[in-house]
NULO-55264 format. One record per residue (C-alpha): residue number from 1; x, y, z. Coordinates in steps of 0.1 Angstrom, whole numbers, plus 2048, in hexadecimal, padded with zeros to 3 digits. Each point is the difference from the previous one (the first is absolute). Example, Ala and Ser with C-alpha at 12.3 -4.5 7.8 and 13.67 -1.06 7.14 Angstrom:
! NULO-55264
+------+-----+-----+-----+
| resi |   u |   v |   w |
+------+-----+-----+-----+
|    1 | 87B | 7D3 | 84E |
|    2 | 80E | 822 | 7F9 |
+------+-----+-----+-----+
***
This chain:
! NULO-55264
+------+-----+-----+-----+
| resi |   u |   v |   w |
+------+-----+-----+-----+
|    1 | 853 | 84A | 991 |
|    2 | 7E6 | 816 | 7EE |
|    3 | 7F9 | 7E7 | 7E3 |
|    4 | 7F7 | 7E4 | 81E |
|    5 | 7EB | 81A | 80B |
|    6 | 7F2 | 807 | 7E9 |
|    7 | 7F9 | 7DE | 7F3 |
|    8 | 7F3 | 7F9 | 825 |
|    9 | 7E7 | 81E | 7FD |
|   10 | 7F9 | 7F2 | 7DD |
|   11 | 7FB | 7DD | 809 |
|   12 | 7E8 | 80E | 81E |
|   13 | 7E6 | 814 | 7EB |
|   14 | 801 | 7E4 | 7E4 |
|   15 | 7F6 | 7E7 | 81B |
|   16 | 7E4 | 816 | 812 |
|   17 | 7F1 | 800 | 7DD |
|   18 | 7FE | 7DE | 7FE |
|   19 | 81A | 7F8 | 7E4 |
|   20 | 81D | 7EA | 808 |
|   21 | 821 | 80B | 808 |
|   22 | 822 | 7E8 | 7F6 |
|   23 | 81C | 807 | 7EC |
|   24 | 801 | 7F4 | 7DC |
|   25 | 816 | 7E3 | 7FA |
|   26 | 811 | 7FA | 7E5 |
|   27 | 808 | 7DC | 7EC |
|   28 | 824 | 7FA | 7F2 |
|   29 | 7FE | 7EE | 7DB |
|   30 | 823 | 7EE | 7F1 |
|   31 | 7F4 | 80F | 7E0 |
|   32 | 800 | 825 | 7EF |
|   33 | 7DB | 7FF | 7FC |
|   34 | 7DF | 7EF | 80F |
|   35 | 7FA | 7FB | 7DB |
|   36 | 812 | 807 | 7DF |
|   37 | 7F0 | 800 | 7DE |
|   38 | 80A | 807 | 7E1 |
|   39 | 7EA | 815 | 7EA |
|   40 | 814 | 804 | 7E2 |
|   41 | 81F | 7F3 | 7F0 |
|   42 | 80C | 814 | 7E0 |
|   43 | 81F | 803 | 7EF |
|   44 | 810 | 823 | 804 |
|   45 | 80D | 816 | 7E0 |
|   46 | 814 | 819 | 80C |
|   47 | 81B | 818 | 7F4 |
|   48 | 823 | 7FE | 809 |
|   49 | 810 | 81A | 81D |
|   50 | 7F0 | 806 | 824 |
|   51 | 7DF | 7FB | 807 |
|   52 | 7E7 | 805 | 81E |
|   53 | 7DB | 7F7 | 80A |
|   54 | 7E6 | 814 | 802 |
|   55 | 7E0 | 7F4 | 812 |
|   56 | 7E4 | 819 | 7FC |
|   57 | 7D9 | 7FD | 80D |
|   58 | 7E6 | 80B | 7E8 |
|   59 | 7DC | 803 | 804 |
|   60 | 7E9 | 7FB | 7DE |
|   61 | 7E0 | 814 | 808 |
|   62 | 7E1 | 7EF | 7FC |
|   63 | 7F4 | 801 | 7DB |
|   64 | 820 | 80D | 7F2 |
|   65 | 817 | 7FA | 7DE |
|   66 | 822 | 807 | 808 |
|   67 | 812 | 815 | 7DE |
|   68 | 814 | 7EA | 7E9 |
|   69 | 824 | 7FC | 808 |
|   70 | 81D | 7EA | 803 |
|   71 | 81B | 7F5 | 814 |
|   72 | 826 | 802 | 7F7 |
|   73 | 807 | 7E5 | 81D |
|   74 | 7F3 | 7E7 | 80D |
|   75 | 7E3 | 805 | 815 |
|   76 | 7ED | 7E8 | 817 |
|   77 | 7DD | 803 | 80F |
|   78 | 7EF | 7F3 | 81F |
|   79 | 7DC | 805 | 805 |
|   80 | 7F9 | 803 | 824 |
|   81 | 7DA | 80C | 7FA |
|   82 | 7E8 | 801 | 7EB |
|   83 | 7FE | 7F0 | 7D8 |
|   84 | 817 | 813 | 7E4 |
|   85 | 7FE | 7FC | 7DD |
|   86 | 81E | 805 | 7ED |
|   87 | 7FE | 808 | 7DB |
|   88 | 81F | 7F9 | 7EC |
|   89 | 7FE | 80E | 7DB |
|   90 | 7F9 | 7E3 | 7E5 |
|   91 | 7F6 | 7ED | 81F |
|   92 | 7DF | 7F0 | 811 |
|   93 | 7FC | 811 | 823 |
|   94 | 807 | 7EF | 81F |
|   95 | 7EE | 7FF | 820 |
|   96 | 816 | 7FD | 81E |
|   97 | 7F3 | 7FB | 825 |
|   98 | 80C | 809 | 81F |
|   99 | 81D | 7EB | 80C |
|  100 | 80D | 7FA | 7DC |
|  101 | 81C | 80D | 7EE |
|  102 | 808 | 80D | 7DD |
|  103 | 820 | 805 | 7E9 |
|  104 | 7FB | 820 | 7EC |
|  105 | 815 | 801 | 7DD |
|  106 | 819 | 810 | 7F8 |
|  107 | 7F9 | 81E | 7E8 |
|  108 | 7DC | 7F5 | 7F4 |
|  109 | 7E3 | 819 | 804 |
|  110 | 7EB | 7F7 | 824 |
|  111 | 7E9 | 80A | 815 |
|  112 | 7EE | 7F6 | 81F |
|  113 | 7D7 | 802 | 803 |
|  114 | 7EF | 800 | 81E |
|  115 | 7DE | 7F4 | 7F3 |
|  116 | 7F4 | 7FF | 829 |
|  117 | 7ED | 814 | 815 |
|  118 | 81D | 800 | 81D |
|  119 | 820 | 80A | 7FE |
|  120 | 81C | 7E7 | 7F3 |
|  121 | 822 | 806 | 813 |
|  122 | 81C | 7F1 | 7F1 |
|  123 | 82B | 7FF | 809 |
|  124 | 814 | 808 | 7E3 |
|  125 | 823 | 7EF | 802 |
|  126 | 81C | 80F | 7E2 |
|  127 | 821 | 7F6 | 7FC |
|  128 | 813 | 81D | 7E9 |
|  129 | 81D | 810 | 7FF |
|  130 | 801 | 821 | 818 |
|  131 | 7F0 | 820 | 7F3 |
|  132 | 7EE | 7E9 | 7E7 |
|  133 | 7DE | 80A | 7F8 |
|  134 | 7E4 | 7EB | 813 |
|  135 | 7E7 | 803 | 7E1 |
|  136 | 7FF | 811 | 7DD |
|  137 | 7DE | 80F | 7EE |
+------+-----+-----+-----+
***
């Protein structure tokens, strides 16, 4: 009774301020997703026993070398903003937009640049075993 009320009361001040008033309707899809891309396909080399996934979000500062390190497992990167460069030792660097993804090797040397004057904010996905160390310096 007090949430009709209340949406009543609600409803009533939205409409004497001139904004519309309905409830928000909702469309049914026969799929899992409005759309479905894939960004990356990459074969996975990974140790034998239990494993889990690790999604992390990380923000590159403008103007900023990340130190040298490496992974132990495999680790996966989605840029959702910005432009990264990603520096692999004995390699040419590699500018990655937003909306792209990137496979980052195994036990090589990396970093990440952010060569840009805004902020680049990426999701890290790793697969390793538990207790496993995200990164090594």
């Amino acid at each position: 009774m007090e949430n009709n009320m209340l949406r009543v009361l609600t409803c009533a001040a939205i409409f004497t301020s001139g904004v519309a008033c309905a409830e928000t309707e909702m469309a049914e899809i026969d799929r899992p997703a409005s759309e479905l891309n894939q960004i990356l396909a990459h074969p996975l080399e990974i140790p034998d026993g239990q494993l889990e996934a690790r999604v992390v979000r990380a923000t590159i500062e403008p103007r900023t070398i990340a130190a040298w390190h490496t992974h132990p497992t495999p680790v996966y990167l989605y840029i959702a903003t910005g432009t990264l460069t990603m520096e692999v030792e004995g390699q040419e660097r590699r500018k990655v937009p937003a909306g792209q993804a990137i496979a980052e090797p195994l036990n090589s040397p990396m970093r990440v640049i952010n060569e840009g004057d805004e902020p680049v904010e990426v999701i890290v996905f790793q697969i390793s075993p538990p207790k496993s160390e995200f990164l090594k310096q």
